[in-house]
Each structure stands twice: as structure tokens, then as C-alpha cells.
C-alpha angles and dihedrals in degrees: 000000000000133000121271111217097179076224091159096039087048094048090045089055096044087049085060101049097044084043085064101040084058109138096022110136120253123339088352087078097039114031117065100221092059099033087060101046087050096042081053098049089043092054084047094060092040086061097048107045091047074072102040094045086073096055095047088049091047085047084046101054092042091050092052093041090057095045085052096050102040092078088065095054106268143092130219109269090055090046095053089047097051081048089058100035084055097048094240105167092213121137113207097246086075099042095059091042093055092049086061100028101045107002074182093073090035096063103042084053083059097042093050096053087044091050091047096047 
């Protein structure tokens, strides 16, 4: 009976992994071994920064909200607290969007909650 090498399975494999490494410098992009251990360190990362993209936009948007409110008088804790005291359905994401894109809006948003509190 003759030998059985998987070679199609096994190039097909190799094929995948150097089509991803495209564009690695040097022997990462040619060579399987360290193509591999890079494509799976890549894919690592991937993983894990999906994740921690949330948490640096979150950071992002709480860090502009603070520096927008603090010229009326408040911080961002405060602020949050009177949003919520005053039932403002508003996420953070847009209001952070709203203090760089119309500072306007922004700012009568502020001066409402301050005016309710």
C-alpha cells in the first residue's frame, strides 16, 4: 500500500499561513516556521485589542467629556451624576462627540442640567 503524505492538505495549509504573513519584513514573510509563529501572534493581538479598543475609546470619550465641562465649573464625575439625576439618555460616546463637533449643543446640555440641579 503506498505512503500517504497529506501533501495537498499541508500546502494548502502553508499557502494560508504565508498569504497572511504577506507584507512581514524579511524571513517572517518567506520562510513557514516563522511565518507561523508571527501569523499566530498577530492573530493573538487581533483578539486582544478587539477587546481592548473598547476600553481606550471608553478612556477617550471620558477624558474629552471632563476637559468640556470643566470650563462651567464642573468635572466629570459631577457632570455624569447631575445626567443621571436628571434622567439624560445620553451615552458617553455622544457626548463626547457633541463637545468636539458642536461645542454649541454641548454647552446648552451643561447649562440645562446645571440649571436643573
Amino acid at each position: 500500500m503506498p505512503r500517504a503524505k497529506n501533501a495537498v492538505a499541508s500546502r494548502l495549509r502553508r499557502k494560508k499561513v504565508l498569504k497572511n504573513a504577506s507584507g512581514y519584513w524579511g524571513a517572517k514573510s518567506r520562510l513557514f516556521r516563522t511565518a507561523n509563529e508571527s501569523v499566530q501572534r498577530s492573530l493573538l493581538y487581533a483578539y486582544r485589542d478587539r477587546r481592548v479598543k473598547k476600553r481606550e475609546f471608553r478612556k477617550l470619550w471620558i477624558t474629552r467629556i471632563n476637559a468640556a465641562v470643566r470650563p462651567y465649573g464642573l468635572n466629570y464625575s459631577r457632570f455624569i451624576h447631575l445626567l443621571n439625576k436628571n434622567q439624560v439618555q445620553l451615552d458617553r460616546k455622544c457626548l463626547a462627540d457633541l463637545a468636539v463637533a458642536d461645542p454649541n449643543v454641548f454647552s446648552k446640555i451643561v447649562e440645562s442640567i446645571n440649571q436643573a440641579s
